[in-house]
N, C-alpha and C positions, 0 to 999 in steps of 0.2 A: 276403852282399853282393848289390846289388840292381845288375842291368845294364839301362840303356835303350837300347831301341830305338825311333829315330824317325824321321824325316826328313830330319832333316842328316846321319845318319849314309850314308843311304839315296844323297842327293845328291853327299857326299861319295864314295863307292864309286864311282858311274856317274861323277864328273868323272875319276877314277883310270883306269878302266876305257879312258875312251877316250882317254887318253894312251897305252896300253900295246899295242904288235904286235899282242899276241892279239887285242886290244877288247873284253878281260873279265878284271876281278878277282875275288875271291875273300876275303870277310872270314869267315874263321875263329871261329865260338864256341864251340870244345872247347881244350882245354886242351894237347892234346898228339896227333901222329899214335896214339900209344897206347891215346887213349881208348876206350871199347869205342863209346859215340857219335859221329859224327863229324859232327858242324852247324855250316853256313856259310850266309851269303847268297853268290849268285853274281851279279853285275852286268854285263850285255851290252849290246853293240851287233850292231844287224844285222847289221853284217858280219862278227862273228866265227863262225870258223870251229870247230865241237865236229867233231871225227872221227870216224864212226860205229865204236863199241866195246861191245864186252861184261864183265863183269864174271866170273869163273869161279870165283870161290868160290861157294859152295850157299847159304849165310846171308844173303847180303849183297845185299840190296835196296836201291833208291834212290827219292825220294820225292821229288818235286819239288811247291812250293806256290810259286804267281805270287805276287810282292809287288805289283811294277810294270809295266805294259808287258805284253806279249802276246808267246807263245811257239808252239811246236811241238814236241811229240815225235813222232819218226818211227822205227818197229818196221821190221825189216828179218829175212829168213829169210837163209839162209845163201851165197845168193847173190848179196844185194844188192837183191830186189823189195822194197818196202814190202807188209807186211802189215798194215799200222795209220798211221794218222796222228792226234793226238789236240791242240787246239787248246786252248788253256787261259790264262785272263789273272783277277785278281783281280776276284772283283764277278760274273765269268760264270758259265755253265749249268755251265761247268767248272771250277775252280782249278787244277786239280793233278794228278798221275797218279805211278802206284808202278810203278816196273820191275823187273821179277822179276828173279833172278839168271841166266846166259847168256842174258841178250836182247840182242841184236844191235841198238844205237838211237844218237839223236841226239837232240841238243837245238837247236835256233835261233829267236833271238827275231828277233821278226817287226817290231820297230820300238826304234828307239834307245833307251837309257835304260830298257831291261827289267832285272828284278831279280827272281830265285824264291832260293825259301830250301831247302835241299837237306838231308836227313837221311838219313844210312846206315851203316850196321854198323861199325865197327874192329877192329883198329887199319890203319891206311891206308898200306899198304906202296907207296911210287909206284914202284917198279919191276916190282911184279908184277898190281897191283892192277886192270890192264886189258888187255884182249885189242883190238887193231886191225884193222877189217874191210881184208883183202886186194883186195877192190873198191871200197876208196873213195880217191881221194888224201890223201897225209900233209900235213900242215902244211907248208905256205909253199911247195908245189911250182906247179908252172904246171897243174895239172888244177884248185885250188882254186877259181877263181872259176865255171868251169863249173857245176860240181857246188850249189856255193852256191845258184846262177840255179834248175839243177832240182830242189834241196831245195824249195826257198819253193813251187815248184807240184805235187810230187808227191803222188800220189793212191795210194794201195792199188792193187797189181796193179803199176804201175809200175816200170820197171826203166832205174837210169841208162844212157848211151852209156858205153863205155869211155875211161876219160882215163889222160891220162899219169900212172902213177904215178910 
């Protein structure tokens, strides 16, 4: 069986996306959390919030390719400094970037209506599957929008103020 992928599907996601609290969905093309692959498009808006996390199984890599729109991945050591920030949008010097397994990072796109296509290891247990940096605010607390403001301009070396977690 032949699956397409195009544009309406593409447009369809990002209209989803920004109806929803988070301002990002998630279309699924595996078949099952089980599968040993696990491939999705992920569709954002700027202001969603990705929580800086690690991954802590050894295997299990993550691959991000820009479809749409322009993004950010930001490396983090164990205290919260950025050690990497890596900018990537389809068409550019960049696409895409691979995060090794216990790396401490984030993902935010940088303009509405972004879309990367994400591939990594299974099967995707969501209770175990992520580890959440202690220095960063959780979802939907009152430190989030801060931290947002200084994701978009941190630089390597940098280190956020402390927010409410």
């Amino acid at each position: 069986m032949l699956k397409l992928l195009d544009r309406k599907l593409l447009d369809t996601l990002i209209t989803e996306a920004t109806g929803l609290p988070r301002r990002r969905k998630n279309l699924n093309l595996h078949q099952s959390l089980d599968d040993p692959a696990q491939k999705l498009f992920n569709a954002m808006q700027a202001d969603s919030y990705v929580r800086p996390h690690r991954h802590p199984e050894p295997e299990k890599t993550e691959l991000f390719i820009a479809v749409r729109g322009r993004f950010a991945a930001l490396i983090f050591d164990e205290q919260g400094i950025v050690t990497d920030r890596i900018e990537f949008a389809p068409g550019g010097e960049v696409f895409g970037a691979e995060i090794k397994p216990n790396t401490w990072h984030t993902v935010i796109a940088l303009e509405d209506g972004s879309v990367f296509f994400e591939v990594k290891q299974g099967p995707y247990a969501p209770l175990s599957d992520k580890d959440f940096a202690g220095w960063a605010p959780a979802e939907n607390t009152p430190g989030v929008s801060h931290y947002m403001q200084w994701l978009r301009q941190a630089t390597p070396g940098q280190q956020s103020a402390p927010v409410a977690l």
